[in-house]
C-alpha positions as CSV (number, residue, x, y, z in Angstrom):
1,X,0.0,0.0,0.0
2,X,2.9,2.5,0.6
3,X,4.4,1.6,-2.4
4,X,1.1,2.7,-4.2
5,X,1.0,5.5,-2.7
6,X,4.7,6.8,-3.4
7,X,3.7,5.2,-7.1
8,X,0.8,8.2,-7.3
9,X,3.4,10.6,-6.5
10,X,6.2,9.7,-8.8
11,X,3.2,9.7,-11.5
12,X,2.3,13.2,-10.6
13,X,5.7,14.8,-10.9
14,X,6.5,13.0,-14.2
15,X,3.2,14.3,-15.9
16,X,1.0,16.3,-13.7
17,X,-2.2,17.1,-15.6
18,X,-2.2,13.0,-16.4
19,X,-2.0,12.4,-12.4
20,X,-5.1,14.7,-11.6
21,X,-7.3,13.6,-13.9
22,X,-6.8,9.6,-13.0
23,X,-10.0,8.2,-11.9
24,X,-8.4,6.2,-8.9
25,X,-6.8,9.2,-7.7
26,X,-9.8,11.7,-7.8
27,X,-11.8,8.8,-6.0
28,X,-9.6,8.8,-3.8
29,X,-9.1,12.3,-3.0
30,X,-12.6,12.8,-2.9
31,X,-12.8,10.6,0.0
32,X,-11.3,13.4,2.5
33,X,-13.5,16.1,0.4
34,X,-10.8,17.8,-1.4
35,X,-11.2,19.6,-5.2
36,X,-8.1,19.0,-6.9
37,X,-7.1,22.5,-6.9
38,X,-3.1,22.0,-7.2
39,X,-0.4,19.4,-7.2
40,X,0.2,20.5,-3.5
41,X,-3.4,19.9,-2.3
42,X,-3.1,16.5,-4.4
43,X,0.3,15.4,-2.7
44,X,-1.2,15.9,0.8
45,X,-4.1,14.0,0.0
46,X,-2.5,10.8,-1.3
47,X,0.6,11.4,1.9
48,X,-3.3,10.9,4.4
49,X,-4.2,7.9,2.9
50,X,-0.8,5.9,2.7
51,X,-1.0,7.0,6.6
52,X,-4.6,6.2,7.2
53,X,-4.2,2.5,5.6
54,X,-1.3,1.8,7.4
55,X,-3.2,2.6,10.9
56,X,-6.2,0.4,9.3
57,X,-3.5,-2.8,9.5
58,X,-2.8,-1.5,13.9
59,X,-6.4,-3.0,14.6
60,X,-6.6,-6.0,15.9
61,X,-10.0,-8.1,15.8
62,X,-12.5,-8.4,18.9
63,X,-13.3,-12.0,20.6
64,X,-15.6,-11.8,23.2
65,X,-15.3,-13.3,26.3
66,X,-11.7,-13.8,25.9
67,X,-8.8,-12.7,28.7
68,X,-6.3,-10.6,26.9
69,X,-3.0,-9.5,28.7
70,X,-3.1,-5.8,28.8
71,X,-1.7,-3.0,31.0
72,X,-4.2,-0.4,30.9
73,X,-2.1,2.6,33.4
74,X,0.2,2.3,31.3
75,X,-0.9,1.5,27.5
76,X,-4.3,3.7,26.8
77,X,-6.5,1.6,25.2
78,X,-8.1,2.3,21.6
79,X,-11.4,0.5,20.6
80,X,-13.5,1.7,17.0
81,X,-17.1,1.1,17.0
82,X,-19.6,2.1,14.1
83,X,-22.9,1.8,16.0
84,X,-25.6,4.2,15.5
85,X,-26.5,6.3,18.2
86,X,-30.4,4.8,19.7
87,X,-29.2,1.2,18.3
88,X,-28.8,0.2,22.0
89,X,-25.6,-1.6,21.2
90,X,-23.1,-1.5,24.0
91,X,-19.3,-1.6,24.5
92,X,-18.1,-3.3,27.4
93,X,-14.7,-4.0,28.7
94,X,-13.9,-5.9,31.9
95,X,-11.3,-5.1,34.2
96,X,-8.8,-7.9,35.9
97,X,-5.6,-7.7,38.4
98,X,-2.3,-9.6,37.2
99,X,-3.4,-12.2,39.6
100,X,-6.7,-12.8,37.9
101,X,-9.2,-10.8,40.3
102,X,-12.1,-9.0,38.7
103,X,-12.0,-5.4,39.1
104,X,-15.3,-4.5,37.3
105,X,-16.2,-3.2,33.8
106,X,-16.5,0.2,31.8
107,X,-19.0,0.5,29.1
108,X,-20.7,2.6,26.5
109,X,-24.5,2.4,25.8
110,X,-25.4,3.6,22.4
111,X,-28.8,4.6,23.7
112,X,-31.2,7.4,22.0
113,X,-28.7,9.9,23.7
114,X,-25.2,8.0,24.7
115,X,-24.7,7.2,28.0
116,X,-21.6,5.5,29.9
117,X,-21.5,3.3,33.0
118,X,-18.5,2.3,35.5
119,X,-19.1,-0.5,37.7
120,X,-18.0,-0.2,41.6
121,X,-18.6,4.0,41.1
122,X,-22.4,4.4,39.1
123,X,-25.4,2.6,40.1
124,X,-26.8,2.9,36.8
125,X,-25.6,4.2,32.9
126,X,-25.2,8.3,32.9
127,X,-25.1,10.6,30.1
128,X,-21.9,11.9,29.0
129,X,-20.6,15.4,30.5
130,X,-19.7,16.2,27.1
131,X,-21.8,15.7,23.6
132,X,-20.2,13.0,21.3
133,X,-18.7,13.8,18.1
134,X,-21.4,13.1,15.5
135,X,-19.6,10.8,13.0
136,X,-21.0,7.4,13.4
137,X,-17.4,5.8,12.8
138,X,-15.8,6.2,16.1
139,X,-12.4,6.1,17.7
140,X,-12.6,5.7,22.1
141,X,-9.5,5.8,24.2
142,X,-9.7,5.0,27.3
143,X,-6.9,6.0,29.9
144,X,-6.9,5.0,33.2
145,X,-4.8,5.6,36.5
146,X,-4.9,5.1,40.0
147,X,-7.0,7.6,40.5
148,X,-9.5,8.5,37.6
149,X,-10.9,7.1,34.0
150,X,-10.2,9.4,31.1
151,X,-12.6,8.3,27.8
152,X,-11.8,10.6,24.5
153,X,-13.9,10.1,21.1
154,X,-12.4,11.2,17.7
155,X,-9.7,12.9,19.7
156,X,-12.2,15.2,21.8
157,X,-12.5,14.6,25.4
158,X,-15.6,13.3,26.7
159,X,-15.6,12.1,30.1
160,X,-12.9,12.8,33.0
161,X,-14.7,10.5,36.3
162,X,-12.2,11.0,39.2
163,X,-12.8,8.5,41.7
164,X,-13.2,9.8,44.7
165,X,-16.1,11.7,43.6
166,X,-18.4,8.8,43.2
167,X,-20.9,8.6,46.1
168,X,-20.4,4.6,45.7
169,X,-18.3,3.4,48.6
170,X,-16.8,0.5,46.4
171,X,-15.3,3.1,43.4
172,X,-12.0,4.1,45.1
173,X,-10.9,0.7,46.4
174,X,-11.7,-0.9,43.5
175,X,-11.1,1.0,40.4
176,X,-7.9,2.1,42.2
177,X,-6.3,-1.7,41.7
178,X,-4.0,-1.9,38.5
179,X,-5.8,-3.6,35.5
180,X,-3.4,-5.9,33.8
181,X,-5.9,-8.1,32.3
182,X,-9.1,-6.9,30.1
183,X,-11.5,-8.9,28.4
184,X,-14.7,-7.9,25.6
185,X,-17.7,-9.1,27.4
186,X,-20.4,-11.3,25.6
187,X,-22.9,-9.1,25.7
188,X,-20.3,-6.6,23.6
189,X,-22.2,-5.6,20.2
190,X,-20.0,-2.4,19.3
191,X,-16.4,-2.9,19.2
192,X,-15.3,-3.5,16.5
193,X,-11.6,-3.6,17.1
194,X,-9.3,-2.8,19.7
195,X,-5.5,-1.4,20.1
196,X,-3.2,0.3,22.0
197,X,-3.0,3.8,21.3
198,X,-0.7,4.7,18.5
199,X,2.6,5.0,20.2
200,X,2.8,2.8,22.9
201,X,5.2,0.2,22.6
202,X,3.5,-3.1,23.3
203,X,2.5,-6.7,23.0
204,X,-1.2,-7.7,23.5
205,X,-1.7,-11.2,23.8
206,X,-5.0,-12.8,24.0
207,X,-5.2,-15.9,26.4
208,X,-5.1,-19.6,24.3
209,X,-8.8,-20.4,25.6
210,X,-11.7,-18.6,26.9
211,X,-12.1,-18.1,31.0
212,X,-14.9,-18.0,33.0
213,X,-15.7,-14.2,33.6
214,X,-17.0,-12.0,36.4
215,X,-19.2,-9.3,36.2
């Protein structure tokens, strides 16, 4: 796919009124909405797609109810869903200790108006401080410390829960434990695939066989 890429560019150089009227790469300009204008507006929209198809090949496929090795204080986790909002499809990842404990689960409910729930801290699913992005194609990351959960979408912050504020006596102790193991709970409809956020520099490894899990 690189190769392709840096192929569309040689071609422009060599002969550039040949280059911007190819079908293949007006279709694919048009993707990102861009009227070939100039060889410089061309040449920065064929460098975004070489990038954005490399990221495509990061993702890694979603199996339910499957322990997957995973440091989550210090790797934030990415996970792409393309649920419509009031489809009532629901992300949910569960939480584990290195010693196999469950911790609990955080989860997205595409309800009517989207709404997010945190075991051990909210009795029940809450809507977002902060209004979603409104492409249907979405990117999460989830960050997590010792002290507070940290949920972007498409890059825009959406929810900052600090512990400690939770009138649920269990939130602190629990959510305060270091996840090293997380898992895609059956009842997951959304995710669609899962990473670590571009940049971190580490293995996931899914367990051989599926576990019995908590919730």
């Amino acid at each position: 796919k690189k190769g392709y890429g840096t192929k569309w560019l040689e071609n422009c150089e060599r002969n550039e009124e040949i280059a911007m009227e190819d079908p293949a790469v007006i279709k694919k300009c048009k993707k990102h909405e861009r009227k070939l204008k100039n060889k410089c507006e061309y040449t920065q929209c064929a460098e975004e797609e070489v990038v954005e198809e490399e990221e495509e090949e990061d993702w890694m496929n979603v199996t339910l109810s499957v322990k997957i090795d995973y440091d989550l204080e210090a790797h934030p986790l990415q996970i792409k869903t393309d649920s419509a909002v009031g489809s009532n499809d629901q992300l949910r990842v569960l939480l584990y200790t290195a010693a196999d404990s469950y911790i609990g689960y955080i989860g997205v409910l595409f309800s009517s108006t989207p709404q997010y729930l945190i075991s051990s801290c909210t009795s029940s699913s809450i809507l977002f401080p902060e209004t979603l992005p409104e492409e249907q194609d979405k990117v999460w990351t989830i960050t997590k410390t010792d002290t507070a959960w940290k949920v972007e979408c498409n890059g825009v912050e959406v929810l900052n829960y600090v512990f400690s504020e939770s009138t649920v006596t269990s939130c602190v102790p629990q959510l305060s434990r270091d996840v090293e193991l997380i898992a895609f709970y059956k009842s997951d409809t959304a995710s669609d695939g899962y990473r670590p956020q571009p940049g971190s520099k580490v293995t996931v490894k899914a367990r051989n066989s599926d576990l019995s899990l908590s919730e």
